[in-house]
C-alpha positions in Angstrom: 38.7 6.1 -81.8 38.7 2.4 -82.4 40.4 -0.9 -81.2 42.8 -0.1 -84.3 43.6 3.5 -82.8 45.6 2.9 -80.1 43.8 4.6 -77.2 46.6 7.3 -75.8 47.1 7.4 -72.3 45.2 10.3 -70.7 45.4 11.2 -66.8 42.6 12.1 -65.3 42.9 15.1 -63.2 40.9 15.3 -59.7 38.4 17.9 -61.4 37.6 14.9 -63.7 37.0 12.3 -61.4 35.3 14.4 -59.0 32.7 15.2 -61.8 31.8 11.8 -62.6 29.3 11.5 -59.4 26.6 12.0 -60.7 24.4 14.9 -59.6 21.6 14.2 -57.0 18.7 13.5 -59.2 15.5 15.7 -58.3 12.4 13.7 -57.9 11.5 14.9 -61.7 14.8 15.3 -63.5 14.6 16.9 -66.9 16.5 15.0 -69.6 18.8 17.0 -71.1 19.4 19.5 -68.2 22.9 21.0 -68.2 24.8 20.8 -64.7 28.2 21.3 -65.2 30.5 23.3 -67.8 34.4 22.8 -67.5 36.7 24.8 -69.9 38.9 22.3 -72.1 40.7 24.8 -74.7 40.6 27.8 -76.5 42.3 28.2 -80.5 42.8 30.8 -82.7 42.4 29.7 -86.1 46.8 28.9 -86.6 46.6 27.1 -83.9 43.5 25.6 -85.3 45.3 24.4 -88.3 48.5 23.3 -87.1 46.4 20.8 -84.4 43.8 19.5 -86.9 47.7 19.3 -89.6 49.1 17.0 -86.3 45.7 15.0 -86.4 46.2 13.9 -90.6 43.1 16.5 -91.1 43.1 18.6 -94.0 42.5 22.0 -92.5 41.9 24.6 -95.6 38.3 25.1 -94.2 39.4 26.4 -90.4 37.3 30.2 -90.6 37.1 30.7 -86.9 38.7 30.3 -83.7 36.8 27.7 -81.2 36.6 27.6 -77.8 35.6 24.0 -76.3 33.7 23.2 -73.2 33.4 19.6 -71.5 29.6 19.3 -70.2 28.1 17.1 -67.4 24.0 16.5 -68.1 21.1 14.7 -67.0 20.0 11.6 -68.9 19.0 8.1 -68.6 20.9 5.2 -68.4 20.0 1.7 -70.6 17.4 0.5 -68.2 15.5 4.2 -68.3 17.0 5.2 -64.7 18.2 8.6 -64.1 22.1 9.1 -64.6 24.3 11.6 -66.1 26.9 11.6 -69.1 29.7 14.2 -70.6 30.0 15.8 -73.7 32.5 17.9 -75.9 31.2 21.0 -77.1 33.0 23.1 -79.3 31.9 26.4 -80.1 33.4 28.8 -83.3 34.1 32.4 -82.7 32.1 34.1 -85.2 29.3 36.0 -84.1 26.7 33.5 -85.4 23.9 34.0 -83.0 22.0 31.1 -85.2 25.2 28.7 -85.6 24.4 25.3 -87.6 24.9 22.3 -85.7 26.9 19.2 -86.2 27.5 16.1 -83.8 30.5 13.9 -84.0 29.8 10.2 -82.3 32.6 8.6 -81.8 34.0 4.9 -82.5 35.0 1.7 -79.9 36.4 3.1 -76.7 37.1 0.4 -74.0 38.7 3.4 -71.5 36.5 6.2 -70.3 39.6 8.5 -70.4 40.0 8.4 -73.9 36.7 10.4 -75.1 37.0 13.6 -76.7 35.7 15.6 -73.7 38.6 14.6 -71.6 41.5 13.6 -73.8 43.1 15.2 -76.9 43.2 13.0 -79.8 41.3 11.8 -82.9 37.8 12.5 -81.7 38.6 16.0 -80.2 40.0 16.9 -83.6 37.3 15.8 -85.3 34.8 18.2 -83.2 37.1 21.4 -83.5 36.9 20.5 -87.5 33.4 20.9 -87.7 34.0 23.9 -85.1 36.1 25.7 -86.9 34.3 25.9 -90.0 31.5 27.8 -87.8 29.5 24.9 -86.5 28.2 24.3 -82.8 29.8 21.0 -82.4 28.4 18.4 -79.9 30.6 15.2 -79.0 28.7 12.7 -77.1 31.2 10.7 -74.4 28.2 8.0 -74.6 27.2 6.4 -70.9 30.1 5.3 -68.6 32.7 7.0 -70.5 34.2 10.2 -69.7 32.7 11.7 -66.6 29.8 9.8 -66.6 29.0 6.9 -63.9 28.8 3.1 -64.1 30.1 0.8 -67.6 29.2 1.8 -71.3 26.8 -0.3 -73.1 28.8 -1.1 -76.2 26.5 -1.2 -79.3 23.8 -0.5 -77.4 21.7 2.2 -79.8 18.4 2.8 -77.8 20.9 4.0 -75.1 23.4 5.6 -77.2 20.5 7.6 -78.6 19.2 9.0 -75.4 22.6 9.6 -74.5 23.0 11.5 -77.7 19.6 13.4 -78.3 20.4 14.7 -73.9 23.9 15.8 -75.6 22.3 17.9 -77.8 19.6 19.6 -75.4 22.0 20.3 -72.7 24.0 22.0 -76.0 21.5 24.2 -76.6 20.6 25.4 -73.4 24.7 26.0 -72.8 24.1 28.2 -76.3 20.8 30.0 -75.2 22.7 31.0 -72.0 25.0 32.8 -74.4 22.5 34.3 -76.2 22.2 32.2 -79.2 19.6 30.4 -81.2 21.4 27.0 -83.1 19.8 26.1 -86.0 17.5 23.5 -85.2 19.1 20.9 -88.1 22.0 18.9 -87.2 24.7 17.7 -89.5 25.4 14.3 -87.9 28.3 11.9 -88.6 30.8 9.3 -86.7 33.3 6.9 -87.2 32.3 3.3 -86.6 30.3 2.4 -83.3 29.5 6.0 -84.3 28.8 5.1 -87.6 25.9 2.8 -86.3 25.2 5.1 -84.0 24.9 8.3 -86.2 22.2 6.1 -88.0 20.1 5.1 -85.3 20.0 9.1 -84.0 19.3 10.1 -87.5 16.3 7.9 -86.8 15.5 8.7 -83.8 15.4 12.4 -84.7 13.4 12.4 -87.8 10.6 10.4 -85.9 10.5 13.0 -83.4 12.5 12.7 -80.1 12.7 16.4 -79.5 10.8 18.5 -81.6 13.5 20.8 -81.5 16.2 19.1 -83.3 16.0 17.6 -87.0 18.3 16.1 -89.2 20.0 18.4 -91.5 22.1 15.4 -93.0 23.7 12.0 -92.6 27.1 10.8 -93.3 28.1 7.6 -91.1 31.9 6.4 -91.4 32.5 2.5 -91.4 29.8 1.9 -89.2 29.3 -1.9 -87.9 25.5 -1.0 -89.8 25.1 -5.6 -89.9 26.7 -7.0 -86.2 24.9 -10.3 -86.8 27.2 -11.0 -89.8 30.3 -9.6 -88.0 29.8 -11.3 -85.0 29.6 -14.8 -87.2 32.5 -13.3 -89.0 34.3 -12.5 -85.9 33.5 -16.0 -84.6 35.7 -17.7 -87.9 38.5 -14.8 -87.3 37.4 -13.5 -90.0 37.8 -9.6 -89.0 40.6 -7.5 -87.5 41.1 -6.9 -83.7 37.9 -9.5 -83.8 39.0 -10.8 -80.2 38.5 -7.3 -78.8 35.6 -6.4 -80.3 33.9 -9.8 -79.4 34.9 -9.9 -75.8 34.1 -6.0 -75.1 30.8 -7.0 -76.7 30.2 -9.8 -74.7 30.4 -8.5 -71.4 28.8 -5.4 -71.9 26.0 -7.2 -73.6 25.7 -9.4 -70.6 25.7 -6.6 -68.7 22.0 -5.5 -70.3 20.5 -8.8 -71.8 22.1 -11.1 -68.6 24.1 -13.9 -71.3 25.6 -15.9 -68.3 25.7 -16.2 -65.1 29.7 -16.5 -64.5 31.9 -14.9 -66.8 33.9 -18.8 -66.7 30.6 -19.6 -68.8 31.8 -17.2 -72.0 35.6 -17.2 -71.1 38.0 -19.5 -71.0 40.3 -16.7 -68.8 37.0 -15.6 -66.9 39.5 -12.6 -65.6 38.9 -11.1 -69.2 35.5 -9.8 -67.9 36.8 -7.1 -65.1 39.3 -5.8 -68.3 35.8 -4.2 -69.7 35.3 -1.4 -66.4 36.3 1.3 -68.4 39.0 1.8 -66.4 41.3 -0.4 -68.3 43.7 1.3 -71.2 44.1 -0.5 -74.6 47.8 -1.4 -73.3 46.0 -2.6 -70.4 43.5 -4.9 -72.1 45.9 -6.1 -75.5 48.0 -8.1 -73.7 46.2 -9.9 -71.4 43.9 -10.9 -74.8 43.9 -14.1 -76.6 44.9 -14.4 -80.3 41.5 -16.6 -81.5 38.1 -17.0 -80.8 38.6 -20.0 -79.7 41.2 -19.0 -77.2 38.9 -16.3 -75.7 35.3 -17.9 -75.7 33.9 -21.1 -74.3 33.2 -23.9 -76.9 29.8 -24.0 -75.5 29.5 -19.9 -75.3 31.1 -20.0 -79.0 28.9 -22.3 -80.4 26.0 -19.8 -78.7 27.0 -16.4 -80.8 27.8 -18.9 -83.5 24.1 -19.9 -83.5 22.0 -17.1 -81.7 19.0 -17.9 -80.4 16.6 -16.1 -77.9 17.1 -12.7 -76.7 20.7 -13.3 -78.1 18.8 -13.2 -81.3 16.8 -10.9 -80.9 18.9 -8.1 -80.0 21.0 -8.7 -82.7 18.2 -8.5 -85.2 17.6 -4.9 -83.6 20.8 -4.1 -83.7 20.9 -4.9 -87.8 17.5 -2.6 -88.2 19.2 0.3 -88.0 19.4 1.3 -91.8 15.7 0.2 -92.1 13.8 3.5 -93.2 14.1 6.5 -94.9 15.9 9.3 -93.9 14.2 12.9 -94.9 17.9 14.2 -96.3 20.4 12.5 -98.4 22.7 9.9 -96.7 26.9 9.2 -98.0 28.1 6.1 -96.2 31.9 6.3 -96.1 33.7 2.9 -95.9 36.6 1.4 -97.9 37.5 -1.7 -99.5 40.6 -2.2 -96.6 38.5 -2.0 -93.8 39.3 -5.2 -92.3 37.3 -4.2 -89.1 33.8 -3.4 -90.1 34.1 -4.4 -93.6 33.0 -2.4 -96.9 30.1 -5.8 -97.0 28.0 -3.9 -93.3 28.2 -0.3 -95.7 27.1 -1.7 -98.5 24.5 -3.4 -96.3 23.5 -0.3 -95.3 23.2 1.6 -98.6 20.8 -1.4 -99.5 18.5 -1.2 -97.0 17.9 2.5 -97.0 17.4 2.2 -101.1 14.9 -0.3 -100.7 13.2 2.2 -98.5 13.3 4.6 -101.1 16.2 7.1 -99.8 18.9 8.7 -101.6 21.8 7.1 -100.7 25.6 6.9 -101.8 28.5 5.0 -100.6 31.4 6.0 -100.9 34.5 3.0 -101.4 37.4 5.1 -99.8 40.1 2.2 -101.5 41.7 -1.1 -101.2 44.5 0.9 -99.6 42.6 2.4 -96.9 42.2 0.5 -93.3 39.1 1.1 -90.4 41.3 4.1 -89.1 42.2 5.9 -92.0 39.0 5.9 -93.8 37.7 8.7 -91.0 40.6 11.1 -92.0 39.8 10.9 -95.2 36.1 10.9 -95.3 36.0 14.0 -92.7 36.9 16.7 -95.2 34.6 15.6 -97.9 31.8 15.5 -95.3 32.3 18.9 -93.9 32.4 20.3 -98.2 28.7 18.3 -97.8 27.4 20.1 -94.7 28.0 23.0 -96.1 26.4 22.5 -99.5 23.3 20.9 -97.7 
């Protein structure tokens, strides 16, 4: 989902909240560790197609019926300290006892309701797509969202990573106690913050961060691959729904690289700061939003991202590097001319950078006519035709 998506309003039940207390870490927890397996649904393949029809999702390639688990897991959090985190898993019926693997990451999510392992919508559907054409289908919640403890470090990769690569180890050991093998590749995509994010664990995989998973193939979805330039863009108004990217941003990124000391130091409304929990539906946090930059930030905090300097700097340097190397397996970049959110310019970008390291990759202009949300329905089918020719 993304601030263009509408989050819908999900309840969470008391079997929800009471697993987002984290386990009691053991003096040596293992990363990865599966501690908690909650049924979320079971379909039969019509079913299968008239859900993925309701999502906008072409559904001629549903083979098998899925059954889809929501799991709690040991990780680390974005300072390296024990935690734990959710996932969707979705799992096809069809006697695969070596099933490939695919991970969906998902895009901006300000509530922690709203992931796929706890709410139906757009990212669920996603993960039974890839499920239903007969891959073991792992859908990071990311930290603090879903069941997992404490805030969600927005654009954060090094965390989402861990988050992601834990995902997909507590995945397998939920398969091996069913008997099966997955295929060590994994077919990974997501739609923008998982667009950056499917880059960064692509990465992270190929340079080893379990030797047990590899990438089997890359195909990132409008990803926000250059947040320097749209954070300057967002800065001029230059980007759609740039207010609620740039003041989710801001407070989560004070929260790991300490910005300010007062949230009335970036905010002209310094209530705008306690809107960011992740607690807080989209129809909580739209209207009590400005309609400028200038309206939201500081001139003294606006003038600061307008000019970055320091760790401010830094981080966002990091943050661009993500398409700087070259991937073992070909890589499509989806994005579209009417993506007014994370712009066609951050794809292109990132199709740049990875030629100038040699890799093959494609990107793919979905059309003028195509916004930030749309591009994802339309890119899906065409990536799951690819995972299955790679």
């Amino acid at each position: 989902m993304t601030f263009t998506t509408r989050l819908t309003a999900a309840v969470l039940c008391g079997a929800v909240v009471a697993a987002s207390v984290p386990a009691t870490a053991s003096a040596r927890p293992v990363r990865g560790s599966l501690l908690d397996v909650v049924p979320v649904s079971t379909m039969d393949t019509n079913q299968l197609v008239g859900y993925l029809g309701d999502h906008a999702l072409d559904a001629s390639r549903v083979r098998f019926a899925v059954d889809a688990k929501r799991i709690t897991y040991r990780t680390i959090d974005a300072f390296g300290k024990p935690t734990t985190a959710s996932a969707l898993i979705a799992l096809p019926r069809n006697g695969d006892r070596k099933p490939r693997q695919a991970a969906w990451l998902h895009g901006t999510t300000g509530y922690r309701g709203s992931v796929a392992s706890v709410a139906d919508g757009n990212d669920r559907a996603a993960t039974y797509l890839f499920a239903a054409a007969g891959y073991l289908t792992t859908a990071p919640d990311y930290l603090g969202l879903g069941t997992g403890p404490g805030h969600h470090p927005y654009v954060d990769a090094p965390s989402t990573v861990t988050a992601s690569v834990d995902a997909l180890r507590a995945a397998r050991e939920f398969a091996a106690r069913r008997g099966l093998r997955p295929d060590p590749r994994v077919m990974i995509t997501g739609h923008s913050q998982g667009g950056h994010a499917a880059m960064a664990l692509g990465q992270a995989l190929q340079r080893g961060a379990d030797p047990r998973l590899e990438v089997g193939a890359l195909a990132p979805i409008g990803g926000p691959f250059k947040p320097s330039l749209l954070v300057a863009k967002a800065t001029n108004d230059e980007i759609s729904n740039g207010v609620a990217y740039m003041a989710y941003w801001t407070v989560a990124w004070n929260r790991l690289h300490h910005l300010y000391d007062d949230p009335a130091e970036a905010f002209r409304d310094p209530s705008v700061e306690a809107l960011f929990d992740g607690d807080h539906r989209n129809e909580d946090i739209f209207p009590h939003l400005p309609a400028t930059m200038g309206e939201l930030l500081t001139e003294s905090y606006l003038d600061r991202v307008k000019h970055p300097t320091g760790i401010l700097r830094a981080k966002l340097r990091e943050a661009d590097g993500y398409c700087d190397w070259r991937p073992a397996v070909p890589v499509t970049i989806y994005s579209s001319a009417g993506d007014q959110d994370t712009l066609l310019e951050t794809s292109a970008y990132c199709d740049q950078r990875l030629k100038r390291h040699h890799a093959r990759s494609t990107l793919v202009d979905l059309g003028a006519d195509v916004n930030h949300g749309k591009a994802a329905k339309l890119a899906l089918p065409r990536i799951l035709a690819d995972f299955d020719r790679s």
